[in-house]
N, C-alpha and C positions, 0 to 999 in steps of 0.2 A: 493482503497482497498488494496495496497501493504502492507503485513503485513511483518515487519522485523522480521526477526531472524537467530539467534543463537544458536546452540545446544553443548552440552558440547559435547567431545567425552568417550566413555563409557571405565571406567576403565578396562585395558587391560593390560598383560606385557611386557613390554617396547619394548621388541624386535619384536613383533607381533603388534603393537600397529597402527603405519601407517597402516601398509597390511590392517588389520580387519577391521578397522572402519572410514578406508577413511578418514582421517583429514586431509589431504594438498597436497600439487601437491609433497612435499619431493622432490622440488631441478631438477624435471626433465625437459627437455630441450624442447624450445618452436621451432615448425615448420617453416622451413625459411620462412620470408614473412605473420606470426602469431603474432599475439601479445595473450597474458594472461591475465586472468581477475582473479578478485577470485569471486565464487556463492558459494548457497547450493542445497542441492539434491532434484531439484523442488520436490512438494508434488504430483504432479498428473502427466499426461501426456502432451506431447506441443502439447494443445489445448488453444487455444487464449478463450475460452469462459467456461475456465474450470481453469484458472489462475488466483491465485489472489496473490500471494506470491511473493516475491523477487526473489529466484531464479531459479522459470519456468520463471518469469515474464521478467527477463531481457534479457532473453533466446529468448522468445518468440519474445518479442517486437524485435529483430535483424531480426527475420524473417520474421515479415506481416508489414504490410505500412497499415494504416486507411486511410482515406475521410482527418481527419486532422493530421499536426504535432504540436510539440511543440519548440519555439526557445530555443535554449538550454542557453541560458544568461539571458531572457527578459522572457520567459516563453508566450510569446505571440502567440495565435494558427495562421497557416496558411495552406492555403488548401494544401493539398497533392494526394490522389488518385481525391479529388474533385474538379470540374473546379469551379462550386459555388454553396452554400448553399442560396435561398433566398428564404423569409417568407413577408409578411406583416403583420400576426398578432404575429407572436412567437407559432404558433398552426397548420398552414399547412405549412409544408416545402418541396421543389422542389430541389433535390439534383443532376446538372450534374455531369457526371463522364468524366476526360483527356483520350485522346486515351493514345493507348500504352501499356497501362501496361497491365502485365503478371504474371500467377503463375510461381513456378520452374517447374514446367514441362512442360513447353509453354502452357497452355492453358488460354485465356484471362480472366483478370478479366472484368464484366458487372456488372449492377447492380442487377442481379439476384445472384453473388456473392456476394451481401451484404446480401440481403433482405432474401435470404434461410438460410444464415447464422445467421443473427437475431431472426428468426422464430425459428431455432433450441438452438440457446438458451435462450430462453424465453419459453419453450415449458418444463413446470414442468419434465413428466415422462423422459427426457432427464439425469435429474440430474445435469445441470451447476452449477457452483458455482456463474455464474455473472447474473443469470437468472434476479434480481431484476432492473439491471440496464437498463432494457428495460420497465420499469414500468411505463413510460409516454407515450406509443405507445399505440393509440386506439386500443381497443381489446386485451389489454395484461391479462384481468382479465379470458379471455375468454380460453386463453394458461395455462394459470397459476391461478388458481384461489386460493384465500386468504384462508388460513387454519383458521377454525375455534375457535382453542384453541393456536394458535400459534404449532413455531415447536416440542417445546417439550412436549404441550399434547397430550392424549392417541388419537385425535380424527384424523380420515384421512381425508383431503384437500379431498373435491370433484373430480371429474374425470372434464377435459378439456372438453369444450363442442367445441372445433376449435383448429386446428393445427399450425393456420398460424391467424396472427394478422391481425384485418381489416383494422387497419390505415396503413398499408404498403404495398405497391406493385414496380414491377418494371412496368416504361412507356414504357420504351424497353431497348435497349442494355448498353446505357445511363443515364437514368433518374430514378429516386428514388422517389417515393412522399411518405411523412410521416404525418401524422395527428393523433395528440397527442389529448388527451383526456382533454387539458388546456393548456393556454399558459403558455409557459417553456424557458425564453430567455436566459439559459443557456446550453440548449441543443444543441445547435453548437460546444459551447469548449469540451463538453463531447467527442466528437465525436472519436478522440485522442486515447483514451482508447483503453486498448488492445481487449477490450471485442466485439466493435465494427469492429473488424477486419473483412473483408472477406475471402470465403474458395474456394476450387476449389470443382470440381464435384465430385472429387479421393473422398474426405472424406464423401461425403453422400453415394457414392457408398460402401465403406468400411469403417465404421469408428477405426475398432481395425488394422487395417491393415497403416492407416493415422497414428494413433499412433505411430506406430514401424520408421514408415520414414515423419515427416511428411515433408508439402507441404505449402509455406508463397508465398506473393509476394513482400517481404522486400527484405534490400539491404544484407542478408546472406542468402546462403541457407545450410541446414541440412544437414552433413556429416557423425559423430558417434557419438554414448552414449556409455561411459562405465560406469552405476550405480556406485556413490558414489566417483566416480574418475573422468570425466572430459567430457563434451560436444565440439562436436568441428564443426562450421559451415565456411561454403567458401564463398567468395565474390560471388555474383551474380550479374555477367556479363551485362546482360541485364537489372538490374535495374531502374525504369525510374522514382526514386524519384529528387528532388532538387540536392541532394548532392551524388554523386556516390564517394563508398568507395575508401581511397588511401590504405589499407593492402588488402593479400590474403586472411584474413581469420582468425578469432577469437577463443581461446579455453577456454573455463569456465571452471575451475578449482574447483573442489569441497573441499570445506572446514568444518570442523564441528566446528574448533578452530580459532578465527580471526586470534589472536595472531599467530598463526603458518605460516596463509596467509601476516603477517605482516613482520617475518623475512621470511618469501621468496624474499619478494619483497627487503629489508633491505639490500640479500646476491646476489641479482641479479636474482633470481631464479624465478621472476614473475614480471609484466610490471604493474598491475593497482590492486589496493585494496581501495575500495569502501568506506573503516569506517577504521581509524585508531583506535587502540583498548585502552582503558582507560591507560594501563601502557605505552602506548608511548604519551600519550600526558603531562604526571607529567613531571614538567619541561620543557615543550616544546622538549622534546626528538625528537618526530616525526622529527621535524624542524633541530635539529642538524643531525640526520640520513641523510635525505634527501635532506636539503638545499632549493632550489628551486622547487625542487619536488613537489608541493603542492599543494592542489586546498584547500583555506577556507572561504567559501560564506554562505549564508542563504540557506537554502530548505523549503522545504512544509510538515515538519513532527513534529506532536503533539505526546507527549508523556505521558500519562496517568496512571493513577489506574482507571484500571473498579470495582464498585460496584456491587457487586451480590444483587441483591434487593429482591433475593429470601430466603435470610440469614436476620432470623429475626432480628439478630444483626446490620443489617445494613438497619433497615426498616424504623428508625426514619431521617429525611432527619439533625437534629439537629446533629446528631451523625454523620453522614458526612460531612457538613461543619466545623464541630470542627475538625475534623480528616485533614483537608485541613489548615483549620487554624492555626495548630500545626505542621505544614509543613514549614521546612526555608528552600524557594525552591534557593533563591540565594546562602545560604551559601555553602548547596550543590552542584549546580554548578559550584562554587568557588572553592570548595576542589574535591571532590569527580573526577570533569570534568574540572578542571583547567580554568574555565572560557568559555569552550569550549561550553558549548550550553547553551540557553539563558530562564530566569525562565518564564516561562507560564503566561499571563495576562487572557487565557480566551482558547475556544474549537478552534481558528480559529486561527492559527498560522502567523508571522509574516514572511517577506518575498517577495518573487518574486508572489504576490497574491492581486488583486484589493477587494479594500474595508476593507482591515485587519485596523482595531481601537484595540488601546490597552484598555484592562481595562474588556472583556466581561466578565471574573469572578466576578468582583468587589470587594466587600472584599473579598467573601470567598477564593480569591487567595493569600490575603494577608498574612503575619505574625502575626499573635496576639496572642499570648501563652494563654495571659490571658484571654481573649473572649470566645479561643476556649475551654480552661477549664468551664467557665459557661456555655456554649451552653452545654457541656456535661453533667454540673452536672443537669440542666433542662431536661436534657434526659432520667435520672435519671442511668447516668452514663456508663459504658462499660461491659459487662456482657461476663467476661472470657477472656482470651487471644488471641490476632488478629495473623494470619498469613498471609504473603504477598508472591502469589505464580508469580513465574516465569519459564521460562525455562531454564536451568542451566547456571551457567558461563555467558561466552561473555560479561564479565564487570556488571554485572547487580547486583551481591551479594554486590559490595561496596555500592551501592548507595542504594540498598535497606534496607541495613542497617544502616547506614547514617540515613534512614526515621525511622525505627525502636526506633534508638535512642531517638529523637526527639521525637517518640509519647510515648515514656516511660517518660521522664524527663517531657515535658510539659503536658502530659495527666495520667500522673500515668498507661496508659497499658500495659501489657505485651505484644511486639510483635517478633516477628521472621521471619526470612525469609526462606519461604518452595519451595526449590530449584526442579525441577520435568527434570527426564532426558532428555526427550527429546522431541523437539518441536511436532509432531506427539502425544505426552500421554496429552499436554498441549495442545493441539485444542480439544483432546478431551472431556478435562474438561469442556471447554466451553460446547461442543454441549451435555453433561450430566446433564448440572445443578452444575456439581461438585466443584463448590470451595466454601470455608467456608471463606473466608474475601477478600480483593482486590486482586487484579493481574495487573500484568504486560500489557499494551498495546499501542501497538507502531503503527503510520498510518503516511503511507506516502501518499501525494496529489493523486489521480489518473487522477487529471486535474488541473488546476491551477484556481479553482474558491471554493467560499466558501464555498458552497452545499455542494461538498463532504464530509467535516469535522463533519458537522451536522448532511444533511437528511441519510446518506450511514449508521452512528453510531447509529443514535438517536431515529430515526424515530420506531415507532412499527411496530416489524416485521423484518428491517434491517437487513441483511445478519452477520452486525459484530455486529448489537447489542447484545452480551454476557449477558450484566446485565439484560435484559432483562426489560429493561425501556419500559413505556406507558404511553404515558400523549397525550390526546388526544388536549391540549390547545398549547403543542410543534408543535403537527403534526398540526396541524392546521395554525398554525402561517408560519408553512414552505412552507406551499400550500399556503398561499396569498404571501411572499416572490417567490416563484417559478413564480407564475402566473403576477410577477409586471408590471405595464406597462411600464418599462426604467428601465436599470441596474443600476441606480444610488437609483431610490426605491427598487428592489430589495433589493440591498444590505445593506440599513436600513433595511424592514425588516429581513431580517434573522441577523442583529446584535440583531431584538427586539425579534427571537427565541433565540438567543444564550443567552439573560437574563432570560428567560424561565428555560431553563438547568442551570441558576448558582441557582434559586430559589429552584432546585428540587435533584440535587448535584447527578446525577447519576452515574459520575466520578469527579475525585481531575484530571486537569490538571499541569502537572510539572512543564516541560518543552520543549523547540524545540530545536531542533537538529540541528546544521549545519552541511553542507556537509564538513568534514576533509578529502579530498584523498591523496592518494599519488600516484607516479608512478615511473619508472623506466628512466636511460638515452637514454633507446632502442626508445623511442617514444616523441613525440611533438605534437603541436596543440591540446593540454589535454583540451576541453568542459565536465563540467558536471549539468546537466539538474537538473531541480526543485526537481525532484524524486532521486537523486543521480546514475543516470545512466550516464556512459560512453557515450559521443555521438560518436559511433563507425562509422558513414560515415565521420566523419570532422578531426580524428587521425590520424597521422601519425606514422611511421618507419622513426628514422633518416639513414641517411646514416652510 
C-alpha cells in the first residue's frame, strides 16, 4: 500500500523559500556517526497501523521489526520476531515468538503485543488506514463491519458488535493462534508489513501521548521530529533482529522537491536519495555525477491511470481500453524516462515477485492507434476534453504529457494535464469522488507477492480502490485464487483475476519503475529492497 509521492513546493520568494516550505535539507551537516536519507513529510503520525505512505512508511519501518522480514536482494521472507509460523491447512495458523526482544523502552515484546495490536487496527471506530489488511482474520467483519453503500455513500457502517476478533488470541507469552475465515497461503509473507507490527503497553495506555515519542522494537529508536524539516532516530542497542546496525543513527531529511534532494546528494550534502529525478537520468547524467554511486535493479511498483468510473465519460469500458490503446508506453519510456523504467504488460509488475507472467493486459496494453480509434468511434466517441490529474511536479508533467499528446494525435481528444498542489488536496480528490478523468497512481509492493497489486486496488471496497471499481466476478476470482490449494495454483488463479481487470479496464497500466538510487562516498554496503528502501541494518560509514 506505499503510495509514492511528490509534492511541488509552493511558490514562494526565493529568499524565504527553503525556510517556509521545507524543500531540502539546504546543505546542512549530518551527525557524526549519521548517515541522511531523503523522505517526505509522513501524512499521519508514526503509527505502524495508521501508515501507508513512503515517508512515515520508511520512518516507521526503521523502527518496529514484524514476525517476518524481507531479503533485501531476493525479496524472500524470513522469520524475524517469529520462531515459526505453521499451518496444515492455510486457515489455522500457530505463530511462536524468539525470546529476547524488546520495545525502546524495555518492555518485552509477547504475543499479546501482536494480538492487541491487530485488534486495534482492525477495530473500524479506531480510524486506521491499514484496517482492511486484517480482512482474512475470523471475526474481522464483527470489528469492522462492511459499509453498506461503500465509503463514500450517505449511509453509516453499522456499529462493531466485538472489539477484538474471534480468530485471534494469544496462547501465552509466546504463541499466537490465528484462524482465518478461508484458507489464505499467502498470509505468511504478508506478515512483513508494517501494519502487522507490534506495540508496547505505553500506546494503548496513551495513544496521543505515543504519538508525540513514539515507541518500535526495530533496530532505531525515535529521537526528534522537526515538521517539514527532518526526523532523526538512534541506533538501538539492544536490538535482537538478524542484522544489528553498523551507524549511530539515521536522519530523514524532508524533501517537497526531489530534484533539490538530488543536488544535495550531487554536492556532498546528503548520503542516500531513494528516486533519482527525471532530469538526471537524460543522458545518463545520474551516472556521470556519481559514477559508481548507483543502485539500478527491478522493484515492486506498477504505475498507473486510475479510472474514475463514477465519470460518465469514462463509464463505457470501450472508451478505456481505446485510451490505453492509444498509449505508446515504450516510446515514452524511451524518451520521457530514458529507458529507465520498463512499459507495463499487465496490474502485476515484473521483478523480484513469484509468478509475475508478462502479457496480463493483453492487447489492451498494446499500441494500436488504429484499434483504439475504432473502439472509440463504437463508443460513439469522447464527449469533451480529458484532464489527467496529478500532484505537481516531481517529473510527472513530462510524461503526462507525453500521454496527452498521444491521445490527441491518435484519438483526436483534447487533453491536459491538471497539475493539483499538493499531495494532501490530491488524496483528497480521491476520498470526494472528485476527479473528472484519470489520475496519477503509483503502488509500491507492500509484500512481495501478487495479491497485493490486485486484491489491496481492485477488490470492492479496497482502501486504494479510488476508481471505485465493483465487479463481483473480480472479487470472486480473488477468493478462489486466495483460498488455492498450492501456490503454484494460486498464482494461475489470480493471473485468471488479473484478465478479469484487463476485460473491465478500470486502470491503463504504464509502466514499472526501477529502483535508480544514488548515494554518497560517506557510506558502503548500499542494499535496496523490493520497495525501494535503504536496508539501514546492513550500511555502512566508510572510514
Amino acid at each position: 500500500m506505499r503510495k509514492r509521492r511528490l509534492t511541488a513546493c509552493v511558490a514562494v520568494p526565493l529568499a524565504v523559500g527553503l525556510l517556509a516550505s521545507g524543500c531540502g535539507g539546504g546543505g546542512s551537516a549530518t551527525e557524526e556517526g549519521f548517515i541522511s536519507v531523503n523522505s517526505t513529510e509522513p501524512e499521519n503520525p508514526l503509527v505502524p497501523a495508521n501508515t501507508t505512505e513512503t515517508g512515515g512508511g520508511n520512518v516507521v519501518d526503521a523502527m518496529f521489526t514484524g514476525l517476518v522480514g524481507y531479503d533485501p536482494e531476493t525479496s524472500e521472507p524470513y522469520n524475524e520476531v517469529a520462531e515459526s509460523i505453521d499451518t496444515q491447512d492455510n486457515k489455522v495458523f500457530t505463530i511462536k515468538l524468539k525470546p529476547g526482544w524488546t520495545f525502546h523502552d524495555g518492555s518485552p515484546v509477547t504475543a499479546n503485543s501482536f494480538v492487541k495490536a491487530w485488534n486495534y487496527a482492525a477495530y473500524a471506530p479506531n480510524g486506521q488506514s491499514t484496517t482492511s489488511f486484517f480482512e482474512q482474520i475470523q471475526g474481522y467483519r464483527d470489528v469492522s463491519p462492511a459499509d453498506p453503500d461503500g465509503d463514500t455513500g450517505p449511509q453509516e457502517p453499522p456499529q462493531p458488535t466485538a472489539q477484538e476478533m474471534s480468530g485471534l488470541r494469544a496462547v501465552d507469552d509466546s504463541t499466537i493462534s490465528v484462524t482465518l475465515d478461508a484458507p489464505f497461503a499467502t498470509w505468511p509473507t504478508m506478515l512483513g508489513y508494517t501494519a502487522f507490527s507490534p506495540m508496547p503497553e505505553s500506546f494503548f495506555a496513551d495513544p496521543e501521548a505515543f504519538e508525540e515519542h513514539p515507541v518500535g522494537n526495530g533496530p532505531f529508536k525515535f529521537e526528534s521530529r522537526q515538521p517539514n524539516t527532518d526526523i532523526k532516530l538512534v541506533t538501538n542497542d539492544q536490538y535482537a533482529g538478524q542484522n544489528k546496525p553498523q551507524i549511530r543513527g539515521v536522519e530523514f531529511r524532508i524533501y517537497n522537491e526531489l530534484e533539490t534532494a538530488y543536488q544535495d546528494l550531487v554536492s556532498g550534502n546528503l548520503d542516500f536519495v531513494d528516486q533519482v529525478p527525471p532530469s538526471a537520468l537524460v543522458g545518463n547524467k545520474w551516472r556521470t555525477d556519481l559514477q559508481d554511486r548507483v543502485v539500478d535493479k527491478e522493484m515492486l511498483s506498477n504505475n498507473a491511470l486510475q479510472l474514475p468510473l463514477y465519470d460518465p465519460k469514462l463509464k463505457d469500458p470501450r472508451v478505456r481500453h481505446a485510451l490505453s490503446m492509444a498509449i505508446d508506453r515504450k516510446q515514452i519510456t524511451d524518451t520521457v524516462f530514458e529507458g529507465s523504467y520498463l512499459p507495463a504488460t499487465g496490474w502485476v509488475p515484473s521483478g523480484p515477485i513469484k509468478g509475475y507472467e508478462a502479457g496480463g493486459c493483453g492487447q489492451y496494453c498494446e499500441y494500436n492507434p488504429q484499434e483504439a480509434k475504432k473502439l472509440l468511434d463504437e463508443a460513439g466517441g469522447f464527449n469533451g476534453p480529458l484532464t489527467i490529474t496529478s500532484n505537481a511536479d516531481g517529473g510527472h508533467k513530462e510524461w503526462v504529457e507525453a500521454i496527452c499528446n498521444q491521445l490527441n494525435t491518435n484519438l483526436g481528444v483534447q487533453c491536459a494535464f491538471n497539475p493539483v498542489p499538493t499531495f494532501a488536496e490530491f488524496l483528497k480528490m480521491h476520498d470526494e469522488n472528485a476527479h473528472t478523468g484519470p489520475f496519477r497512481f503509483g503502488w509500491l509492493g507492500d509484500y512481495p507477492a501478487a495479491e497485493t497489486f490486485l486484491g489491496k486496488i481492485y477488490r470492492t471496497g479496497a482502501s486504494s480502490n479510488y476508481m471505485r471499481y465493483s465487479s463481483p466476478e473480480f472479487d470472486a476470482a480473488m477468493s478462489r485464487a486466495d483460498q488455492a490449494p498450492s501456490e503454484e495454483e494460486g498464482l494461475r488463479l489470480y493471473r485468471e483475476a488479473e484478465n478479469i481487470l484487463a476485460k473491465d479496464m478500470p486502470s491503463i497500466p504504464l509502466w514499472n519503475q526501477k529502483a535508480q538510487s544514488g548515494y554518497s562516498d560517506r557510506i558502503s554496503d548500499v542494499h535496496v529492497s523490493f520497495d525501494r528502501k535503504l536496508d539501514l541494518e546492513l550500511v555502512k560509514l566508510n572510514p
